[in-house]
N, CA, C and O of each residue as an XYZ file, in Angstrom:
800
protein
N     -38.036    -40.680    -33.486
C     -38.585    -39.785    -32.476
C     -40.104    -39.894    -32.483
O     -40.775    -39.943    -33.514
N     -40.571    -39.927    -31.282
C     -41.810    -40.135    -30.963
C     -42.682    -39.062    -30.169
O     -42.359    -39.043    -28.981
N     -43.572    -38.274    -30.453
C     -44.314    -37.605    -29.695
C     -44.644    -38.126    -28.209
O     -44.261    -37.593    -27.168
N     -45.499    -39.376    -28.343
C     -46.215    -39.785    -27.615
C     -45.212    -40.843    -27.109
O     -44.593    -41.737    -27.687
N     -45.277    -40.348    -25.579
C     -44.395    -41.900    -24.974
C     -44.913    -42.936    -25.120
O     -44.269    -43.955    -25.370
N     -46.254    -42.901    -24.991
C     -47.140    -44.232    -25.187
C     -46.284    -45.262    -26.644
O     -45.606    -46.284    -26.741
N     -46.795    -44.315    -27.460
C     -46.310    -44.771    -28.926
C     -44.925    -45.408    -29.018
O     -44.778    -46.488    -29.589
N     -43.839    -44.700    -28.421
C     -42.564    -44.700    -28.385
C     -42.262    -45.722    -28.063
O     -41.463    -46.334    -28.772
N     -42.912    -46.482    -26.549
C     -42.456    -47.292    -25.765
C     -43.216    -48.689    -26.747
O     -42.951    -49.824    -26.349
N     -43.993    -48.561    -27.805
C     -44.432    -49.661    -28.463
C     -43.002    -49.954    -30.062
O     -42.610    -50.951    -30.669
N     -42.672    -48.410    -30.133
C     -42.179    -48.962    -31.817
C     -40.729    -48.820    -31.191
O     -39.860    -48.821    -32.062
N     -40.258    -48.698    -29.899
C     -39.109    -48.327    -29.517
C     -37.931    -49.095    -30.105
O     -38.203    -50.204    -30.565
N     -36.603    -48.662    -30.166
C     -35.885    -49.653    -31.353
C     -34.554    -49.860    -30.145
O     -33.700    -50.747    -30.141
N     -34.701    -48.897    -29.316
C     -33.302    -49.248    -28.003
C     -32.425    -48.920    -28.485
O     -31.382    -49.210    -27.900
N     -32.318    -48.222    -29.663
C     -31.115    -47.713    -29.846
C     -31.063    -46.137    -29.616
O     -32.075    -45.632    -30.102
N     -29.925    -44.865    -28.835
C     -30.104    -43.950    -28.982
C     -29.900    -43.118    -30.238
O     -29.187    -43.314    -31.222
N     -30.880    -41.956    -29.863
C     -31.326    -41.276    -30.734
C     -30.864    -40.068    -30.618
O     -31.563    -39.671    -29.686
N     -30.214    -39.231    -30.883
C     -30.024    -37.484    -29.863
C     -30.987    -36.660    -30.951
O     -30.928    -36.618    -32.180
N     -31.894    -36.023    -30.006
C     -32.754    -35.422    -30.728
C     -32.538    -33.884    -31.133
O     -33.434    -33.083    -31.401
N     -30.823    -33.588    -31.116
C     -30.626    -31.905    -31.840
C     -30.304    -32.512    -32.426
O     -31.392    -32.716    -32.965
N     -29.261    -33.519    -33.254
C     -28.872    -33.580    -34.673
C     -28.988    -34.995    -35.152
O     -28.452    -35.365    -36.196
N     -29.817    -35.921    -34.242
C     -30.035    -36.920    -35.045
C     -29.176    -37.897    -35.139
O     -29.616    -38.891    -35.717
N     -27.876    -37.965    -34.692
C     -26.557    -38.654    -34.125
C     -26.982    -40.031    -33.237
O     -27.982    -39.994    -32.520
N     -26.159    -41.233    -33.335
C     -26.307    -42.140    -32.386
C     -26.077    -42.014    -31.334
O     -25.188    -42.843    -31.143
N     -26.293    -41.440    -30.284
C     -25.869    -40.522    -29.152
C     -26.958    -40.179    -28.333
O     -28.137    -40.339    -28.647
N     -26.573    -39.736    -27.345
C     -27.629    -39.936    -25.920
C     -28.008    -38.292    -26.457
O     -27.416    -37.916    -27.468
N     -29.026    -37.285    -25.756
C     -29.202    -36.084    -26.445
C     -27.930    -34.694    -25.784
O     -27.501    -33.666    -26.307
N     -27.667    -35.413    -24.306
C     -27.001    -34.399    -23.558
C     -25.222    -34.949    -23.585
O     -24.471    -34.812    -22.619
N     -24.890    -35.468    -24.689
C     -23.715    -36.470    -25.279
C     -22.662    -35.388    -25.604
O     -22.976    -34.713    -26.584
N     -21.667    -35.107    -25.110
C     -20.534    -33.927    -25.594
C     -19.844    -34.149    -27.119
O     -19.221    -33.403    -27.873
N     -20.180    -35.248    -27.170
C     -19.818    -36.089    -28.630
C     -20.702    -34.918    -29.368
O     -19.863    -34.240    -29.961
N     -22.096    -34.325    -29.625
C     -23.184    -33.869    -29.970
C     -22.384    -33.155    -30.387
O     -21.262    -33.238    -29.888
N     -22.617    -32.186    -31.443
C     -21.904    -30.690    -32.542
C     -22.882    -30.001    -31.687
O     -22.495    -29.272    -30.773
N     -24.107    -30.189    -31.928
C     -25.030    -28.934    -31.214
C     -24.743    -28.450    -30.352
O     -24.789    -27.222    -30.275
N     -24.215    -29.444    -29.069
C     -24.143    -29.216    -27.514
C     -22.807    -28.618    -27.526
O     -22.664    -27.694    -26.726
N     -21.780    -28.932    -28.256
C     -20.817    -28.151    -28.353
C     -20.728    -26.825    -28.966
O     -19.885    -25.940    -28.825
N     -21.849    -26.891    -29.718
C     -21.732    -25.336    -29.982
C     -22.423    -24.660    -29.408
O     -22.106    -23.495    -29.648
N     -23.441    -24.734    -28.579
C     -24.051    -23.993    -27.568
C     -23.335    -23.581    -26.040
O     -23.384    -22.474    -25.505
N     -22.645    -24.850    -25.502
C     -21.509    -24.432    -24.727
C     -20.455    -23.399    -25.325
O     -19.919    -22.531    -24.637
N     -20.233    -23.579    -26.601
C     -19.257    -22.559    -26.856
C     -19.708    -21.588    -26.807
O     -19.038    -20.684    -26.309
N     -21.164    -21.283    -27.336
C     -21.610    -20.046    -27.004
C     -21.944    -19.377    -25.535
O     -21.608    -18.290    -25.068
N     -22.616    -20.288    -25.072
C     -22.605    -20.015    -24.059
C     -21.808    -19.376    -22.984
O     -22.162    -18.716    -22.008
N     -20.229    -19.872    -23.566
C     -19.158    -19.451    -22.731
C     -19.030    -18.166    -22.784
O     -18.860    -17.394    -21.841
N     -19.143    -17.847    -24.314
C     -18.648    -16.535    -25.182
C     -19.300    -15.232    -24.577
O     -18.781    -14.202    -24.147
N     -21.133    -15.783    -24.736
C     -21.541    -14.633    -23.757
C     -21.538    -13.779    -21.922
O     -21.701    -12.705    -21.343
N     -21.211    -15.271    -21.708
C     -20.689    -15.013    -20.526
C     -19.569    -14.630    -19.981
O     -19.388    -13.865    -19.035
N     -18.682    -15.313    -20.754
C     -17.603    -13.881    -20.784
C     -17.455    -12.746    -20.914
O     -16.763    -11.978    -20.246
N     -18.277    -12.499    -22.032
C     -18.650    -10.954    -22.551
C     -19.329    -10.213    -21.744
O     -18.946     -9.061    -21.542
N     -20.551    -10.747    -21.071
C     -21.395    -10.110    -20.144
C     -20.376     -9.210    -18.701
O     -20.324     -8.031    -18.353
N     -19.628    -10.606    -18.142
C     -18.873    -10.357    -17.449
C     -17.475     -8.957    -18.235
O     -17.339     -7.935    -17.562
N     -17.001     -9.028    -18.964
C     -15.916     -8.262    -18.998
C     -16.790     -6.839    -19.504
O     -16.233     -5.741    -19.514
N     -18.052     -7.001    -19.867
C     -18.742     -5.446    -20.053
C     -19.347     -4.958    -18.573
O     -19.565     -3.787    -18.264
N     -19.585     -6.234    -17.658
C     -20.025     -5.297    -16.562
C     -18.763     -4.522    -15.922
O     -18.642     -3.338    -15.609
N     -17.646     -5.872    -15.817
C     -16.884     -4.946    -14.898
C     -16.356     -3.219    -15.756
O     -16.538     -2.121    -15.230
N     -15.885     -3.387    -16.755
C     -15.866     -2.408    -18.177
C     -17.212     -1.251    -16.971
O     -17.029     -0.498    -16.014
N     -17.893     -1.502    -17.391
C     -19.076     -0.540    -17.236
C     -19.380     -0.098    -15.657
O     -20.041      0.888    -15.332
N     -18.713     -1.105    -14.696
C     -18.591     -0.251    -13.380
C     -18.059      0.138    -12.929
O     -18.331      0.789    -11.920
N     -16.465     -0.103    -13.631
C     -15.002      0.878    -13.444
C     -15.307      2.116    -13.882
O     -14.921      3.065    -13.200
N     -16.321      2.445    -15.526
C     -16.505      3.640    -16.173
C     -17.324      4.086    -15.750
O     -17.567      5.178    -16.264
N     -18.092      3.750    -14.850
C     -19.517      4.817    -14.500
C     -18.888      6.031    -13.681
O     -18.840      5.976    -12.452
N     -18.640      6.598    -14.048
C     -18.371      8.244    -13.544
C     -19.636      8.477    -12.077
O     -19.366      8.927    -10.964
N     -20.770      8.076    -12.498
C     -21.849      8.354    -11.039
C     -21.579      7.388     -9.803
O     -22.158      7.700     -8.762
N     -21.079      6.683     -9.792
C     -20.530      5.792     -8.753
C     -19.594      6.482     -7.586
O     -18.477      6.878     -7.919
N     -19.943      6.600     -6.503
C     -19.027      6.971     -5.563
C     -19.292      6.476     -4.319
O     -20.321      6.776     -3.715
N     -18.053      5.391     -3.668
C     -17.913      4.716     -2.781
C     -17.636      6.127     -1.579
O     -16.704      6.927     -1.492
N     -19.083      5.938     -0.661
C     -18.552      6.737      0.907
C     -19.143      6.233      2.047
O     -20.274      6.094      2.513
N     -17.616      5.931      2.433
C     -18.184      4.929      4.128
C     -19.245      5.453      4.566
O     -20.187      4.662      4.516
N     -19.514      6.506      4.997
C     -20.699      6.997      5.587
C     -22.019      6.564      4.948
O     -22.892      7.109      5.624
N     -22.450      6.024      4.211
C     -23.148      5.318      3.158
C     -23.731      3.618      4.118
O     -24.782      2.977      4.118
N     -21.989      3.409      5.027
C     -22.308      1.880      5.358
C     -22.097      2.376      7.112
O     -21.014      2.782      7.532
N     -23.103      2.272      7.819
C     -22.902      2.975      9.642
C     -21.816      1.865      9.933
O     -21.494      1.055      9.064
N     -21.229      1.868     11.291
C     -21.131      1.002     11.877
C     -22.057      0.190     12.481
O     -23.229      0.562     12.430
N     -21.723     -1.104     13.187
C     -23.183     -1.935     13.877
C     -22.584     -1.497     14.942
O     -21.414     -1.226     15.213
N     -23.883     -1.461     15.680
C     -23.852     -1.158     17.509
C     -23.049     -1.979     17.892
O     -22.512     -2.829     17.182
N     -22.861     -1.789     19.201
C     -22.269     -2.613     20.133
C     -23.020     -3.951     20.187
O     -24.241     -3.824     20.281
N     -22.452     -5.463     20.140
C     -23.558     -6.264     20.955
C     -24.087     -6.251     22.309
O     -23.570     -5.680     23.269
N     -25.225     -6.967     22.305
C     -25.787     -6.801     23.416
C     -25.496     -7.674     24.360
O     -25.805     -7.535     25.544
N     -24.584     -9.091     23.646
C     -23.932    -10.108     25.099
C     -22.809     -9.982     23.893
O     -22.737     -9.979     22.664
N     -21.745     -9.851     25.408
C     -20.112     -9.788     24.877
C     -19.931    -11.092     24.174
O     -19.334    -11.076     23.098
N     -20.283    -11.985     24.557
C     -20.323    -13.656     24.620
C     -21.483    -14.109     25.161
O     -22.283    -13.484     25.857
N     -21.548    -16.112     24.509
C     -22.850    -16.818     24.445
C     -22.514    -17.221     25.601
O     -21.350    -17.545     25.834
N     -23.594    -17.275     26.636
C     -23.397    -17.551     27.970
C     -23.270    -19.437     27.998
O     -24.307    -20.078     27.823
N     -22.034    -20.121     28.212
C     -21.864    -21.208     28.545
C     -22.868    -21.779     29.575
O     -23.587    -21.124     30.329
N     -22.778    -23.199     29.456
C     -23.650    -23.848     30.173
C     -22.931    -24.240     31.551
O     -21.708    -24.325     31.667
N     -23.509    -24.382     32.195
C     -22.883    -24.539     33.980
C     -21.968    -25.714     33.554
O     -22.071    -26.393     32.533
N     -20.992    -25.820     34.611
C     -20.385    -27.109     34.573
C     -21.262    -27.957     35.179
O     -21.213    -28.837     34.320
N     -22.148    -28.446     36.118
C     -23.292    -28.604     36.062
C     -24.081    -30.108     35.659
O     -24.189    -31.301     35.944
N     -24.680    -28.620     34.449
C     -25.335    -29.161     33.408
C     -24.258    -29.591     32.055
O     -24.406    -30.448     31.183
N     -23.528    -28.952     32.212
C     -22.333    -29.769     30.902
C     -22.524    -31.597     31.328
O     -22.881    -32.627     30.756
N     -22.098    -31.227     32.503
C     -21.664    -32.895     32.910
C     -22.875    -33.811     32.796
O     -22.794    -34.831     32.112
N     -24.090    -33.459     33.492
C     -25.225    -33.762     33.137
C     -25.245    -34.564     31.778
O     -25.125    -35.787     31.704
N     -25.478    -33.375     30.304
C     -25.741    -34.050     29.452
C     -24.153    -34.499     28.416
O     -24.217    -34.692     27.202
N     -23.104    -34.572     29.064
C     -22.132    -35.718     28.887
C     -22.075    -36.743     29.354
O     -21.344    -37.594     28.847
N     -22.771    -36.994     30.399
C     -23.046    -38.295     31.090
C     -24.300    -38.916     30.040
O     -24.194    -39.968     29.409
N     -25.376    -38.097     30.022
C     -26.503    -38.507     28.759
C     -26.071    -38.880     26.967
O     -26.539    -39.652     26.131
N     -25.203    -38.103     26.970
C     -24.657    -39.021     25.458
C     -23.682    -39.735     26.072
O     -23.631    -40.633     25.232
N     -22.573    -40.156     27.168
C     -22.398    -41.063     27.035
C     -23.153    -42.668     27.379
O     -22.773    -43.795     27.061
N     -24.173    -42.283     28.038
C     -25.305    -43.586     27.837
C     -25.964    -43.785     26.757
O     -26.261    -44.909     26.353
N     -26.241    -42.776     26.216
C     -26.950    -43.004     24.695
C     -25.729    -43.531     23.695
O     -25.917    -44.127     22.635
N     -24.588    -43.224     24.197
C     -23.785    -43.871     23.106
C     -23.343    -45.692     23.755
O     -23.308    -46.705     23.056
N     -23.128    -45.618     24.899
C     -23.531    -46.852     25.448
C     -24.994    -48.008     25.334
O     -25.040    -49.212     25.587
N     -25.871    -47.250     24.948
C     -26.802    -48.313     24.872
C     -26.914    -48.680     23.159
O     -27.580    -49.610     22.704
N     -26.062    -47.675     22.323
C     -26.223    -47.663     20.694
C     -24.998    -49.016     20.302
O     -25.231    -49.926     19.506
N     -24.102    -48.895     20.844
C     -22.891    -50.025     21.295
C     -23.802    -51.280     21.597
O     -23.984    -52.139     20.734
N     -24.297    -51.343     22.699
C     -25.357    -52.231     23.277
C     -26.279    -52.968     22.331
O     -26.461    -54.185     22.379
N     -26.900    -52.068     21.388
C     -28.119    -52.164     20.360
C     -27.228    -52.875     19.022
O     -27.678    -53.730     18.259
N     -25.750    -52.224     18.975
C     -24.904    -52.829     17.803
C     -24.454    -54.242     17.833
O     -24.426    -55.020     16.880
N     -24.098    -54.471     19.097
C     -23.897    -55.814     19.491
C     -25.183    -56.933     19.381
O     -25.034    -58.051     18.887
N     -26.309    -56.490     19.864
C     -27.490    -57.020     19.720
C     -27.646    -57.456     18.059
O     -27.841    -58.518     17.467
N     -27.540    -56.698     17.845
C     -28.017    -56.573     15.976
C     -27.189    -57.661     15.200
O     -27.526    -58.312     14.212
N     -26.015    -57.683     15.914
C     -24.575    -58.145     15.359
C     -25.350    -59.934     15.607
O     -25.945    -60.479     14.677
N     -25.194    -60.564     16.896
C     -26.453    -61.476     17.442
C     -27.244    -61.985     16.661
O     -27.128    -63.098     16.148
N     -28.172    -61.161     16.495
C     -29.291    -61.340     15.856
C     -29.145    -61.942     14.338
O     -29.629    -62.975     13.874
N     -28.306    -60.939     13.713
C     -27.940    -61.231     12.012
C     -26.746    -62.254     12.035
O     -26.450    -62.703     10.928
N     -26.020    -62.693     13.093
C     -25.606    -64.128     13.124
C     -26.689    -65.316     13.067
O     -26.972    -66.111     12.171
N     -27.286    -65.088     14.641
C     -28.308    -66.242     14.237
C     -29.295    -66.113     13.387
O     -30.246    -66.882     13.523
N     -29.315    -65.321     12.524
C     -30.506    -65.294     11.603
C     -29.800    -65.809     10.545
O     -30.550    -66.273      9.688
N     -28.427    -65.911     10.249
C     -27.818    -66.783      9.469
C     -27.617    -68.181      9.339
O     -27.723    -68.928      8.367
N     -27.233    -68.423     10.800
C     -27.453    -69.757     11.434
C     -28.980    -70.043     10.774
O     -29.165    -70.479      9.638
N     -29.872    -69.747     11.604
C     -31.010    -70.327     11.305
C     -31.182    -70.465      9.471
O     -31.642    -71.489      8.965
N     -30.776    -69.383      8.720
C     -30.932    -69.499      7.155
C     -30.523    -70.723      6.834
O     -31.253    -71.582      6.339
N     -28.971    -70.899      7.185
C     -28.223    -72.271      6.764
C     -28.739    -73.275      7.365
O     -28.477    -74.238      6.644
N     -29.415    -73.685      8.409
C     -30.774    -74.720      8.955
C     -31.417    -74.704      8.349
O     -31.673    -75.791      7.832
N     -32.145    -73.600      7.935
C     -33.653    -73.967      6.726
C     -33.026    -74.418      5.366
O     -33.581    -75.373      4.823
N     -32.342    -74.065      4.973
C     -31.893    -74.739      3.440
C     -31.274    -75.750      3.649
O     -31.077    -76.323      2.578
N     -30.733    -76.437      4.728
C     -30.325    -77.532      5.152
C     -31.403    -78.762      5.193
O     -31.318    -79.903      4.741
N     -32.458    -78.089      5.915
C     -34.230    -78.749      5.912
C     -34.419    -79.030      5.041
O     -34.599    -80.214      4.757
N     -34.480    -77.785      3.950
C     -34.999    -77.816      2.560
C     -34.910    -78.942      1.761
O     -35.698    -79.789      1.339
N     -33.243    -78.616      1.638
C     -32.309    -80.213      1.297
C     -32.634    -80.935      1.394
O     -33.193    -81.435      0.418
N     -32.583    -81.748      2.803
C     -33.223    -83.004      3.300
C     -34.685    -82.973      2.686
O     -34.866    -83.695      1.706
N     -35.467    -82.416      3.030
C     -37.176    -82.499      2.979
C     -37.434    -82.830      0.856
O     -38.493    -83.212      0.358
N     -36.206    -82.544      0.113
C     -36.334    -82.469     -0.816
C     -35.876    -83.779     -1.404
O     -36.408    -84.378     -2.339
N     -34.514    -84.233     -0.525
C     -34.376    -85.596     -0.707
C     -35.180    -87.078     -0.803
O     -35.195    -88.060     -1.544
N     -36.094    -86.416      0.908
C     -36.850    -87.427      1.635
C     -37.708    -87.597      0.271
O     -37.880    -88.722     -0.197
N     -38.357    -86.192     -0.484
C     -39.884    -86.226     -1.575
C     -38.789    -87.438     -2.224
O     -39.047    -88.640     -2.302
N     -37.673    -86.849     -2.604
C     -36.946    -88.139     -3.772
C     -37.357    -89.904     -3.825
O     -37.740    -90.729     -4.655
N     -36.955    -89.828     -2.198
C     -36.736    -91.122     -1.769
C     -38.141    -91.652     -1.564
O     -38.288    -92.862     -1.393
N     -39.395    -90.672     -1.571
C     -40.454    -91.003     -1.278
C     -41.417    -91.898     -2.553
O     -42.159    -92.880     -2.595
N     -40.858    -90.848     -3.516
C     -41.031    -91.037     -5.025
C     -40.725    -92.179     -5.475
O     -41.427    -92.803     -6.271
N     -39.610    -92.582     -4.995
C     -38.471    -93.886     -5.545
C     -39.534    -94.906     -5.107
O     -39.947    -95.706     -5.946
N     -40.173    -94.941     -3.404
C     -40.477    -96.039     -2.953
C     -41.997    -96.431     -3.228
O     -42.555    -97.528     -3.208
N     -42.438    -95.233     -3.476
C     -43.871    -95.392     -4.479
C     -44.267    -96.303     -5.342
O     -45.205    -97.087     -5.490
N     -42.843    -95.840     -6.119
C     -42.980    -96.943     -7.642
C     -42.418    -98.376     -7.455
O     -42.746    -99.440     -7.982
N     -41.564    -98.099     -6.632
C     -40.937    -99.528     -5.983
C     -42.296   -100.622     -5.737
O     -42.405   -101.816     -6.014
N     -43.416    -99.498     -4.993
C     -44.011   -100.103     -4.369
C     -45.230   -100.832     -5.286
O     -45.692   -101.971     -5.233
N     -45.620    -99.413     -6.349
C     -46.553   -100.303     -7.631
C     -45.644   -101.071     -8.247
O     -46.159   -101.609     -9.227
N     -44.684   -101.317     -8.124
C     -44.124   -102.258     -8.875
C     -44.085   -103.882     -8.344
O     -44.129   -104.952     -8.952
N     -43.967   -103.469     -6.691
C     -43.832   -105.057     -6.056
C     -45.901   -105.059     -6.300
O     -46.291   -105.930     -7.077
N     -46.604   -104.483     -5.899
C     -48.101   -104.994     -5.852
C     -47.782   -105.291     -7.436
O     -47.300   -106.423     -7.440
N     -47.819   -104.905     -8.485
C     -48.152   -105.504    -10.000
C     -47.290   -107.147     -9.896
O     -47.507   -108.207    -10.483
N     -46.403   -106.803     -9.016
C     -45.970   -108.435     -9.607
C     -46.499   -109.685     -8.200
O     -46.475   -110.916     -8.219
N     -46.945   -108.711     -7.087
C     -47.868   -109.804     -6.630
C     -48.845   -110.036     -6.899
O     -49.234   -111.055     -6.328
N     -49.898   -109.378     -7.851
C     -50.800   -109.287     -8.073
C     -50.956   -111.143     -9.156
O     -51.717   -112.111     -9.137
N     -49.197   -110.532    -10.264
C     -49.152   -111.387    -11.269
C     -49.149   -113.126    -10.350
O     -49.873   -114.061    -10.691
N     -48.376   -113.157     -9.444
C     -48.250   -114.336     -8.884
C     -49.619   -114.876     -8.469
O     -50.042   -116.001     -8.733
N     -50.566   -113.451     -7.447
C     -51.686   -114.617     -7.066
C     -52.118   -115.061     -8.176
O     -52.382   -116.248     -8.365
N     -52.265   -113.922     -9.249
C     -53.147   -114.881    -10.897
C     -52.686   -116.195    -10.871
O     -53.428   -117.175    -10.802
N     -51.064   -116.239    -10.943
C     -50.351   -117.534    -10.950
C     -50.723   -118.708    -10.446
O     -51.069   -119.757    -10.988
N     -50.541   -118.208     -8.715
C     -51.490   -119.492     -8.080
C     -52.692   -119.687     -8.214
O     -52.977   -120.809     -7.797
N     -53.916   -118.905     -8.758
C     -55.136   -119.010     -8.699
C     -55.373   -120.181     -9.937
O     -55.949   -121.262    -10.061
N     -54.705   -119.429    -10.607
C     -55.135   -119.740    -12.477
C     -54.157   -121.259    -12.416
O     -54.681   -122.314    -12.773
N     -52.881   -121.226    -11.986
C     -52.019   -122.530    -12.303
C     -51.912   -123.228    -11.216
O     -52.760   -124.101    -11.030
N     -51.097   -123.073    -10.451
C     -50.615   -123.854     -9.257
C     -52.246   -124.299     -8.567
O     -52.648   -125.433     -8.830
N     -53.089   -123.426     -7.744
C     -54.125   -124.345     -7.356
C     -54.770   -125.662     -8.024
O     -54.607   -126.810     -7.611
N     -55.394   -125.340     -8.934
C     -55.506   -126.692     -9.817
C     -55.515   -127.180    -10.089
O     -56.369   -127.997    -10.433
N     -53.788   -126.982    -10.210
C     -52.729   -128.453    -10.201
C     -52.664   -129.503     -8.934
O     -52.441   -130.710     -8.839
N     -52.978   -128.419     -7.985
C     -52.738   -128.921     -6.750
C     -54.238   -130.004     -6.845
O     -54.318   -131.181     -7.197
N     -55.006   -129.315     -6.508
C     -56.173   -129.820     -6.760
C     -56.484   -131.156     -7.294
O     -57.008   -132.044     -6.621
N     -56.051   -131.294     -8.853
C     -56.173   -132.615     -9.082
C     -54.955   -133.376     -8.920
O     -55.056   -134.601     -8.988
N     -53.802   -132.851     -8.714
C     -53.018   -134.278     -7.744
C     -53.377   -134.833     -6.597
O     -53.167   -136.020     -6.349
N     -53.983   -133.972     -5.753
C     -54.655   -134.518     -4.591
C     -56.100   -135.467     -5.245
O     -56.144   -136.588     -4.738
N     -56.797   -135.295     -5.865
C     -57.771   -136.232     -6.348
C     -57.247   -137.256     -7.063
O     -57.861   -138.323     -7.027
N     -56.136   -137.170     -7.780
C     -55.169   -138.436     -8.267
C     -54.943   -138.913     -7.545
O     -55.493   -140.013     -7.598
N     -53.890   -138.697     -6.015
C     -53.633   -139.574     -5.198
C     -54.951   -139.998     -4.518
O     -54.741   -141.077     -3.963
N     -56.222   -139.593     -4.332
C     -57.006   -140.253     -3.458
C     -57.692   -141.480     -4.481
O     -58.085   -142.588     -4.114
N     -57.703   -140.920     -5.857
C     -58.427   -142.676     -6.703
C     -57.663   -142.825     -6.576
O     -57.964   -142.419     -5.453
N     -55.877   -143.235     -6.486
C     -54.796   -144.047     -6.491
C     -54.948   -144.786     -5.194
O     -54.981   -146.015     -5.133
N     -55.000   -144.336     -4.612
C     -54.740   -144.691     -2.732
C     -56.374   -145.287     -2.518
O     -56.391   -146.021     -1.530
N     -57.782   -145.166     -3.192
C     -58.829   -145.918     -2.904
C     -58.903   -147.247     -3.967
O     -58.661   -147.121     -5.168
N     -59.177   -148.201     -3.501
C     -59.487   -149.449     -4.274
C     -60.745   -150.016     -3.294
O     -60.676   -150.161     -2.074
N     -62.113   -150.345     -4.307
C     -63.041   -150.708     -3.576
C     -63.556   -150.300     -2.422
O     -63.973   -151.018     -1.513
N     -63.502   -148.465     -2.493
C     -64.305   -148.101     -1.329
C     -63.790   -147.629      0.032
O     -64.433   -147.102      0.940
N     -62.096   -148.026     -0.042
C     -61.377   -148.381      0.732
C     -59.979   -148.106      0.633
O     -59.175   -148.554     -0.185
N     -59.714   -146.935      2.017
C     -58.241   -146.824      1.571
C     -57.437   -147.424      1.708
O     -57.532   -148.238      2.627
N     -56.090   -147.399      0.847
C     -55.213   -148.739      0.929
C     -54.093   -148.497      2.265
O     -53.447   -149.298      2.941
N     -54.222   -146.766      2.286
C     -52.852   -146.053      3.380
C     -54.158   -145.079      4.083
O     -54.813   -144.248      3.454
N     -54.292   -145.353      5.236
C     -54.852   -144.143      6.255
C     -54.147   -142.417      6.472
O     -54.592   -141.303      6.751
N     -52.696   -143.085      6.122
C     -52.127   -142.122      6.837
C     -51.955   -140.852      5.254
O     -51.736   -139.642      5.298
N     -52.163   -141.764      4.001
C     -51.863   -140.572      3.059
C     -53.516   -140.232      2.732
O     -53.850   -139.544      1.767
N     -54.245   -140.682      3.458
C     -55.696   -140.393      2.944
C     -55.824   -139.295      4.344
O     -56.727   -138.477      4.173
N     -55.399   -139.208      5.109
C     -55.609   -138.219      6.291
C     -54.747   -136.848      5.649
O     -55.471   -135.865      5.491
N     -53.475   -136.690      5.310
C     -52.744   -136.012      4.987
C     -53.244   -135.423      3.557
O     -52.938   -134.231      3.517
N     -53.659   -135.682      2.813
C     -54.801   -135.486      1.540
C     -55.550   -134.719      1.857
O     -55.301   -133.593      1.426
N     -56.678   -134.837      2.634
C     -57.956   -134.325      3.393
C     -57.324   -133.220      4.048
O     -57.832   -132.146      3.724
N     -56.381   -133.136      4.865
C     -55.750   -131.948      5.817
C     -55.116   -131.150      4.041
O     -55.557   -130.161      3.454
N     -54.351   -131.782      3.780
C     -53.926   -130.326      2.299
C     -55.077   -130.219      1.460
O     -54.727   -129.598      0.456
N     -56.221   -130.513      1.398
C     -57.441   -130.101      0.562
C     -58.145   -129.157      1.457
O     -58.948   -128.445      0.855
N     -58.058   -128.950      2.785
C     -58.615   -128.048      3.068
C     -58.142   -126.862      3.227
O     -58.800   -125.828      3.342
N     -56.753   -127.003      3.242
C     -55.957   -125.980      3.280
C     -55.928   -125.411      2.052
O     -55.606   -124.224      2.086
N     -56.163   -125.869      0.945
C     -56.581   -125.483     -0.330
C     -57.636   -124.333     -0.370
O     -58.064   -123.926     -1.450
């Protein structure tokens, strides 16, 4: 038990406590001895109270019931509540039944409304879905995509660093092969040489 709620709500243990006898029990718990014995008392005097009043207003000797004590009430002053014209009855029966017609009207509307507002719910999480897929698929093609640049990257090294080079001096092999004295031996592979060296 804690004075201070402040305090309480820090060392609190969640377990109940009943604070007349200290019992694992809520405080207003019928399980409680205390609460049962205060109801019992409780009953006791109230019984008692009751069987001494009536006791004591049967015996009062000064008591004497005389009508004349209680008048009669006058006459009223309207025999009856003056009804409304037929009229005006009809009038405002015609007015609740439009007000109950346009509440019908307003129910149906509502009814509408909280359909397609369902509809539309099951569309947006439908979106959702998709839009959540698409990030998936977006993700996937990202890496797909650093993955194809890293390995083109590796190839141009390839051709830069190997294959050109190679190329390079086979074409200068075939042109000392194909020159003797200044002079090519084939026109046509010394033209075709010159056209793939520049394309180089």
């Amino acid at each position: 038990m804690c004075d201070d709620i402040k305090q309480h709500f820090i060392v609190c243990t969640q377990i109940p406590r009943c604070i007349h006898c200290g019992g694992g029990h809520m405080s207003n718990d019928m399980k409680c001895i205390k609460v049962k014995q205060f109801r019992a008392d409780l009953t006791r005097r109230l019984l008692s109270t009751a069987a001494h009043a009536s006791t004591s207003t049967v015996s009062n000797p000064n008591y004497h019931h005389n009508q004349a004590d209680f008048p009669q009430l006058g006459a009223p002053q309207r025999p009856y509540i003056s009804s409304v014209q037929n009229g005006q009855k009809s009038d405002i029966v015609a007015k609740l039944d439009q007000m109950n017609d346009n509440i019908l009207k307003l129910n149906e509307t509502i009814e509408k409304l909280s359909m397609n507002s369902s509809r539309i719910e099951a569309r947006v999480e439908q979106v959702i879905k998709s839009n959540e897929e698409l990030s998936r698929q977006v993700v996937g093609l990202t890496m797909d995509n650093k993955i194809m640049k890293s390995r083109i990257n590796e190839h141009e090294d390839l051709l830069k660093n190997i294959l050109l080079p190679f190329c390079q001096d086979l074409i200068k092999f075939c042109r000392e092969k194909n020159t003797k004295q200044g002079r090519h031996n084939d026109e046509a592979l010394h033209s075709h040489l010159e056209l793939y060296s520049a394309q180089l």
